[in-house]
C-alpha positions as CSV (number, residue, x, y, z in Angstrom):
1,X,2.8,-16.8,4.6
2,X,5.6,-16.5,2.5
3,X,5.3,-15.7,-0.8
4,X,8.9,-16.3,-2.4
5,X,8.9,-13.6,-4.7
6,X,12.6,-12.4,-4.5
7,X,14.4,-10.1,-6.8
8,X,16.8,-12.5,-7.9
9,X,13.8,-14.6,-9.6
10,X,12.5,-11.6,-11.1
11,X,16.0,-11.0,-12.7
12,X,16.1,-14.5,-13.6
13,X,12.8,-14.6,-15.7
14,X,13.6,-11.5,-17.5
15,X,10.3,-9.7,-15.6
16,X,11.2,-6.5,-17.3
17,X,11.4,-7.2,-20.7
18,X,7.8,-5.8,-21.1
19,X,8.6,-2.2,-20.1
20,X,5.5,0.4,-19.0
21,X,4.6,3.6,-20.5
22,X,4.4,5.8,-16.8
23,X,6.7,6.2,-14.4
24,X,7.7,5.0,-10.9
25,X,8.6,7.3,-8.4
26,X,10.2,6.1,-5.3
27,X,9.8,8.1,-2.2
28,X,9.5,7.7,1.6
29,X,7.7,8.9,4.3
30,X,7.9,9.5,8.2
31,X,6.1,7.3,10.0
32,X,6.2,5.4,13.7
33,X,9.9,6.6,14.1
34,X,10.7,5.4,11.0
35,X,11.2,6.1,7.2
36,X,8.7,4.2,5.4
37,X,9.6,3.7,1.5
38,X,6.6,3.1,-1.6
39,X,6.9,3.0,-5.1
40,X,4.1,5.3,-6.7
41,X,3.4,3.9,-10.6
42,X,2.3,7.1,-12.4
43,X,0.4,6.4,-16.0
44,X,1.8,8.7,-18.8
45,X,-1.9,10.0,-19.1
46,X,-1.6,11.4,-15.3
47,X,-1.0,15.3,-15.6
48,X,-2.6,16.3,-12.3
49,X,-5.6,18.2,-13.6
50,X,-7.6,14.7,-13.2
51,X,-8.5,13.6,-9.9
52,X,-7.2,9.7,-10.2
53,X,-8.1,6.9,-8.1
54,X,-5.3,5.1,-6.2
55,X,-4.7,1.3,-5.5
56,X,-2.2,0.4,-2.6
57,X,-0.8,-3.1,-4.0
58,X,0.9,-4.8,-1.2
59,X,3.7,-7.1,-1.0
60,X,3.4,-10.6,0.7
61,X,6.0,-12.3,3.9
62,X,9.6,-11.9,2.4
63,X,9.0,-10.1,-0.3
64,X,9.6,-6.2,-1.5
65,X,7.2,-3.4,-3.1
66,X,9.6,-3.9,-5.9
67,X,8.7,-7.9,-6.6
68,X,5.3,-6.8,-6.1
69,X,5.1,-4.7,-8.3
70,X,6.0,-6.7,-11.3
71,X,4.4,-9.6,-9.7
72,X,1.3,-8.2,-9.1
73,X,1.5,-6.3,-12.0
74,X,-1.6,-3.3,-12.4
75,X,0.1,-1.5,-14.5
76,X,-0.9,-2.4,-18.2
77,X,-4.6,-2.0,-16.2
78,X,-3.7,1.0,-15.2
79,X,-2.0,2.7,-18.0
80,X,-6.0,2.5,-20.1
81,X,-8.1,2.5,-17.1
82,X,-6.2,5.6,-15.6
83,X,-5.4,5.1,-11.9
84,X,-2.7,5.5,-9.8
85,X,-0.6,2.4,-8.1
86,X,1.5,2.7,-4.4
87,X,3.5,-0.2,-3.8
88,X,4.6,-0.2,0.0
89,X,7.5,-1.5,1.5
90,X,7.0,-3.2,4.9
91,X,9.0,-3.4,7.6
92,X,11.4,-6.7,9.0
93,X,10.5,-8.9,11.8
94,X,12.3,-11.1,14.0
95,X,13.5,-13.3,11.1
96,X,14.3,-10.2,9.1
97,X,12.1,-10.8,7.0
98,X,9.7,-8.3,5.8
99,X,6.4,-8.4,6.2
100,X,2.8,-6.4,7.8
101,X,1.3,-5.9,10.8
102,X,-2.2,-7.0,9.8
103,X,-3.5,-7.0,13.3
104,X,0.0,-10.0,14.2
105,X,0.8,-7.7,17.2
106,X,-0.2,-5.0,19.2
107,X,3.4,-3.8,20.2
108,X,4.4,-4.5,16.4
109,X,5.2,-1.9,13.9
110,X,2.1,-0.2,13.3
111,X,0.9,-0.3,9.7
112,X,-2.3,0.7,10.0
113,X,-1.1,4.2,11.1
114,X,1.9,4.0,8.2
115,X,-1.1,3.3,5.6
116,X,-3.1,5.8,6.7
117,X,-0.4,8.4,7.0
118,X,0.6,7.3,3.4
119,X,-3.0,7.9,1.6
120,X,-3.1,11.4,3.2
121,X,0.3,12.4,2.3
122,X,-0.2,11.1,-1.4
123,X,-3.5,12.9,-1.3
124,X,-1.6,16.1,-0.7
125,X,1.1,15.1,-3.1
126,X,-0.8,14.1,-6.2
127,X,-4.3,14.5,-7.0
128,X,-6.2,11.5,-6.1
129,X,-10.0,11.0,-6.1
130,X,-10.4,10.5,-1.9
131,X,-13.7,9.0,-3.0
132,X,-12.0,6.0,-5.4
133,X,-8.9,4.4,-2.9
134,X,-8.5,0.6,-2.9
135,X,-6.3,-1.9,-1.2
136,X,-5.7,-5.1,-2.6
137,X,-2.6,-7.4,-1.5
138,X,-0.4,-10.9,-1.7
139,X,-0.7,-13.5,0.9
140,X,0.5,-11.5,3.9
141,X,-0.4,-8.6,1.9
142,X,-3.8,-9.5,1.8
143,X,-4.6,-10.2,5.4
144,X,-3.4,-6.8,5.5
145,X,-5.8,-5.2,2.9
146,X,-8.6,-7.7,5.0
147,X,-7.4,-5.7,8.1
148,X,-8.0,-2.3,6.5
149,X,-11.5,-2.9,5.8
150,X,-11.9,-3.5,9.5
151,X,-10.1,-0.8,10.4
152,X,-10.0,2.4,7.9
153,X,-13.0,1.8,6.4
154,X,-13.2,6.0,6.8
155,X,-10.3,5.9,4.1
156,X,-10.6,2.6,1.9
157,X,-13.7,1.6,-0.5
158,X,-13.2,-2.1,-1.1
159,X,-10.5,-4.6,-1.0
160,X,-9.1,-7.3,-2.7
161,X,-6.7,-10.0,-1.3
162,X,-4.7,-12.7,-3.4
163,X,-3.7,-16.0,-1.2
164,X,-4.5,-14.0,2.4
165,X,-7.3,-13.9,4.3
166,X,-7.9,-12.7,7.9
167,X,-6.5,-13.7,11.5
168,X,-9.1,-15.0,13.6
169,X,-8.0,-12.5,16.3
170,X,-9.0,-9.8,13.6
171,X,-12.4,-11.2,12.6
172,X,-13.6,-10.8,16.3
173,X,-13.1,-7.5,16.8
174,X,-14.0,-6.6,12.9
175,X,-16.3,-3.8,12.7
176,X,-16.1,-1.5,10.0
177,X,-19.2,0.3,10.5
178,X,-20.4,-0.1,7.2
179,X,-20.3,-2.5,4.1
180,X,-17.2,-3.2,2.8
181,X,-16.9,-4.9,-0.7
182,X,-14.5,-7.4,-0.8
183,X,-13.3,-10.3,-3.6
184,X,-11.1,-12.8,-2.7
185,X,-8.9,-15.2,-4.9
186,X,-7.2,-18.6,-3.3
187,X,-6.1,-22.0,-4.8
188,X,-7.2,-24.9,-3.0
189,X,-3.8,-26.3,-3.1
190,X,-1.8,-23.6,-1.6
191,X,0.9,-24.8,0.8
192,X,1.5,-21.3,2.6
193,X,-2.0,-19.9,3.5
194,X,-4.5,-22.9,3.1
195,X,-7.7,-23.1,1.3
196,X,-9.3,-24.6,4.4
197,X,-7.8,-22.7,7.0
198,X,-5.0,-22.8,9.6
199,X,-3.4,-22.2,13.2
200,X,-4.9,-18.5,13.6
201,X,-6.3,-18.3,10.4
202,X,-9.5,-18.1,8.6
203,X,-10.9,-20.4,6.3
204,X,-11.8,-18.9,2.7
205,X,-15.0,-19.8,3.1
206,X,-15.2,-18.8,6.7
207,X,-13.7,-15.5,5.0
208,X,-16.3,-14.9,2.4
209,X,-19.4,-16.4,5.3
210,X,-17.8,-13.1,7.4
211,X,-17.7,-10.8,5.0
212,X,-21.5,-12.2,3.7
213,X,-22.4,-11.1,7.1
214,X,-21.3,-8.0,7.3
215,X,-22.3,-6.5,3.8
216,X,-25.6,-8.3,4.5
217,X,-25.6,-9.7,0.7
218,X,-27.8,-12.5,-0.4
219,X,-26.7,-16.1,1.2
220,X,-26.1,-18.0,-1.6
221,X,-24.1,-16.8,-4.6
222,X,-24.5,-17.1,-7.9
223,X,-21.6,-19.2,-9.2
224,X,-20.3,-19.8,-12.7
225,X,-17.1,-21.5,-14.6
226,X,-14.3,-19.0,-15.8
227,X,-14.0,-20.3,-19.3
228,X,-11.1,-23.1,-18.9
229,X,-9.3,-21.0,-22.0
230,X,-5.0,-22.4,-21.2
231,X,-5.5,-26.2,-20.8
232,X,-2.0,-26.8,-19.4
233,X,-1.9,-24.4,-16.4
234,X,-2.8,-27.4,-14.0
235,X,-5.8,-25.7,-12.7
236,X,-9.4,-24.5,-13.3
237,X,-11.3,-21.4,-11.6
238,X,-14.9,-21.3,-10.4
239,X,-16.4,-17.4,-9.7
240,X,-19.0,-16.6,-6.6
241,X,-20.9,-13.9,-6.4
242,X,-22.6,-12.9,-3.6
243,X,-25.3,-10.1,-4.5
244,X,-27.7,-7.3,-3.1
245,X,-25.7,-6.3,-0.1
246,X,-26.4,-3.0,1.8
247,X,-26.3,-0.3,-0.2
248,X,-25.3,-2.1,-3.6
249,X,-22.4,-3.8,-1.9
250,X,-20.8,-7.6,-3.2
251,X,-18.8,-10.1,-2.8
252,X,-16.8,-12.3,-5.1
253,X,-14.8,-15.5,-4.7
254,X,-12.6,-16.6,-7.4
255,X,-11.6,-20.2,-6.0
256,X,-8.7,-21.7,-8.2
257,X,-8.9,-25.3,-8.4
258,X,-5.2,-27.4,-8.0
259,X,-4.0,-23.7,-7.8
260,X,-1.0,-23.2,-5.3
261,X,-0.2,-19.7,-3.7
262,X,0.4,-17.7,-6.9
263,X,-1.5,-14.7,-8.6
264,X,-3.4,-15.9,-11.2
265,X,-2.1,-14.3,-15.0
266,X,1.1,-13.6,-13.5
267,X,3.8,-14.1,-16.0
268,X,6.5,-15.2,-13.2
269,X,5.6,-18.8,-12.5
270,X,6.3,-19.9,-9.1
271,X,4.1,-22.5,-9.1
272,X,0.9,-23.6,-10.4
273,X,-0.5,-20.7,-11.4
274,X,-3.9,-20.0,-13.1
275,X,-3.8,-18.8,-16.8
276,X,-7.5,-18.3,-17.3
277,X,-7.8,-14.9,-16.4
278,X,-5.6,-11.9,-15.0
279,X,-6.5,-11.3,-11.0
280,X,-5.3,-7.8,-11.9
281,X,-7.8,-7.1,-14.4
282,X,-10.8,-8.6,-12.5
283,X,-9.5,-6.6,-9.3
284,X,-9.9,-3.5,-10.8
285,X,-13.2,-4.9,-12.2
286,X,-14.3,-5.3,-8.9
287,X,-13.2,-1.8,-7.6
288,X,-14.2,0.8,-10.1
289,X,-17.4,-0.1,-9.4
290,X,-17.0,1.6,-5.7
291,X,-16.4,4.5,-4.5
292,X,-16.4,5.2,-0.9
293,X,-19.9,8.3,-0.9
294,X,-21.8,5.1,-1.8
295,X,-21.7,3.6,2.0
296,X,-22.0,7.0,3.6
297,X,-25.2,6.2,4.9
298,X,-28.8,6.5,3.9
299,X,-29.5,9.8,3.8
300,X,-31.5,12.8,1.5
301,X,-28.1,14.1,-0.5
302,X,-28.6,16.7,-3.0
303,X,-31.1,15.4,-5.3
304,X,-33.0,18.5,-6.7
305,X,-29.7,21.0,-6.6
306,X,-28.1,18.4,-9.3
307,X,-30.4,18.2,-11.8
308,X,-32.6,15.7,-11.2
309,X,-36.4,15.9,-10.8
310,X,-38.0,12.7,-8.7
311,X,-42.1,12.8,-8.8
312,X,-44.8,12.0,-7.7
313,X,-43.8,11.5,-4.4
314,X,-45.0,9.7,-2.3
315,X,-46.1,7.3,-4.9
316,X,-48.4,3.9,-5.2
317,X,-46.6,2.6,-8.6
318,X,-44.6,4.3,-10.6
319,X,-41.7,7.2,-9.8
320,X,-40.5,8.9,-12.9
321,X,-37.1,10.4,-12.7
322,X,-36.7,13.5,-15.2
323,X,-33.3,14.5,-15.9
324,X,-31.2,15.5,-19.3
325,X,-28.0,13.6,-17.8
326,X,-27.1,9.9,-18.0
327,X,-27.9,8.1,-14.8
328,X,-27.9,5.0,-13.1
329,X,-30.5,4.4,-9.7
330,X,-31.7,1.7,-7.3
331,X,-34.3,1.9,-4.7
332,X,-33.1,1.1,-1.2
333,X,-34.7,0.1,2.5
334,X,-34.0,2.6,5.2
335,X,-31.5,-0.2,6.5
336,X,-29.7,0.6,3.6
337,X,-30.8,-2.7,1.4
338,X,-31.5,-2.6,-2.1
339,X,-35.3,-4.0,-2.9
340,X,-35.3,-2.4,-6.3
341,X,-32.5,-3.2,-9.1
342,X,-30.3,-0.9,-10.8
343,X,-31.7,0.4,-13.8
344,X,-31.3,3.4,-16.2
345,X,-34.8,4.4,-17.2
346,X,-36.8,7.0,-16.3
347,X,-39.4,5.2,-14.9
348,X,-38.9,2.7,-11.7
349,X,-41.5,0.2,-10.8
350,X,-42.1,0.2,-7.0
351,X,-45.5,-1.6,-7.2
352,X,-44.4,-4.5,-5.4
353,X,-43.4,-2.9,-2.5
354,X,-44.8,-2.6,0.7
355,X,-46.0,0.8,2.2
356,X,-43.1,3.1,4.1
357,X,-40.2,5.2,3.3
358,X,-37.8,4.0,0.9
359,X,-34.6,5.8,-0.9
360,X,-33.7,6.6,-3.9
361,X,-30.0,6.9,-5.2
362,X,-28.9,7.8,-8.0
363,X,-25.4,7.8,-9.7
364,X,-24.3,9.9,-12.6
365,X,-21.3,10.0,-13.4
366,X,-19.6,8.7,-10.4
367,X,-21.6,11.3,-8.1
368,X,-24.2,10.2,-6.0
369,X,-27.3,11.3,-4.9
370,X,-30.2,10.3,-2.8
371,X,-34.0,11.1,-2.5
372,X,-36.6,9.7,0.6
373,X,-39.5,8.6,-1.3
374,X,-42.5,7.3,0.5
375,X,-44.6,4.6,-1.4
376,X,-48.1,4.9,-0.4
């Protein structure tokens, strides 16, 4: 899996002509018996008084949090949509090469615990929204943001990975305990971590089947063209979109066509790499719609003691929400799926559903609440 992103290409290419306005702090913690090293990119409009979300942004086989950094470059994103970015530093295996523990090796370094360890220290550190934490990753990187959804799914609200997808050994003992949005971006010509599969290794679309499964979204995506807008990047991108999951959660698929292991909008061309959109920009996309309260369970939560009036309930037809604040709200099963669409009036049509116990949550802004609501 390796993603040949070394310093001395980074130099080469003159990465850091386009300089940031935050600031990167470099710092270490104690973790497994060892000292663990991340670079933490601060925007200039961080002051503390803002809870922020956080994005852990790891590096892929050989390479550094430093290369991934720049390569996998949030920052710009970061800098207007206001979020913090940790770039981990990984440990060396047997080659010396380093690299993560996504579920590789029992006896291995363990990463999970570092990662873990690393959120709650950063949590204590700066002041991050423990509601709004991502993981996204390169190759090697992202089986390892694929292996946190299986396993701190307590910490992490959705994941993205770039050219990595899971070990088979992972996906049979996967079991988050609860939906876990995930996109995924591959080209079908990548030499390092195949489009179809290898030794060990899932398949992207055995990948996006599993994770289709899990979140228990609709079976067949929607699927669309991203706008072919550089004609000499020596690929094309197709977008999936896999809808309705448990408790609002997706899916999305952003297959790059001829596209070898590289992260698509990344100015650092080590092969063919997609120019029709930034995967940093759609990652964040994907996240900030999240946060991890959503998949907390199906449960009454505070509906009257914030401000919002629900009636009549139970109800044959119509429920009228009656609030002053601005709100979003879909209707969910009691397993948790949605059967009514997001909307922001009022009024919510639940005519067409059978009779039973139903729930209604709403989200304003970025707070969630939920009312039981029989329909008669």
């Amino acid at each position: 899996m390796k993603a040949k992103l070394y310093l001395s290409l980074l130099l080469l290419t003159g990465f850091f002509i386009s300089a940031q306005t935050g600031v990167t702090v470099v710092d270490s913690i104690y973790s497994g018996s060892l000292w663990r090293t991340y670079r933490l990119y601060k925007p200039l409009s961080y002051t503390g008084t803002q809870a922020y979300p956080l994005v852990l942004n790891l590096h892929g086989y050989t390479s550094t949090s430093f290369a991934q950094q720049y390569y996998g470059n949030f920052m710009p994103v970061a800098d207007t949509a206001k979020f913090l970015i940790v770039h981990p530093q990984g440990t060396k295996d047997g080659s010396n090469q380093p690299y993560w523990n996504a579920g590789i090796s029992p006896t291995a370094v363990n990463d999970l615990q570092f990662l873990s360890q690393l959120i709650d220290s950063l949590k204590i550190i700066y002041n991050i929204d423990p509601n709004s934490i991502y993981s996204t990753g390169m190759s090697n990187g992202g089986f390892m943001s694929n292996f946190l959804a299986c396993n701190l799914s307590n910490k992490i609200a959705a994941i993205a990975g770039v050219t990595g997808t899971m070990f088979t050994t992972v996906s049979a003992t996967c079991n988050p305990g609860r939906p876990v949005p995930v996109m995924h971006i591959h080209g079908t010509a990548d030499p390092t971590v195949p489009y179809n599969g290898g030794t060990g290794t899932l398949a992207v679309d055995s990948l996006m089947k599993f994770w289709r499964i899990k979140n228990n979204t609709n079976a067949v995506p929607t699927t669309s063209a991203v706008p072919n807008i550089n004609t000499t990047d020596g690929c094309t991108a197709d977008h999936f979109l896999w809808s309705s999951g448990t408790l609002g959660a997706t899916n999305e698929l952003y297959r790059i066509n001829g596209g070898a292991h590289t992260w698509p909008g990344a100015t650092t061309i080590i092969g063919v790499t997609n120019q029709d959109f930034n995967a940093s920009v759609e990652i964040w996309r994907f996240f900030r719609k999240y946060k991890l309260n959503m998949f907390t369970g199906v449960q009454e939560f505070g509906v009257e003691s914030s401000g919002f009036g629900v009636f009549p309930n139970p109800a044959s037809n119509l429920i009228t929400i009656k609030t002053d604040k601005e709100f979003t709200a879909i209707v969910l099963d009691v397993f948790g799926k949605e059967v009514v669409a997001k909307t922001n009036s009022n009024t919510i049509d639940i005519s067409s559903l059978n009779s039973g116990i139903y729930f209604l949550r709403i989200n304003s802004e970025g707070n969630y609440f939920t009312k039981k609501i029989i329909k008669e």
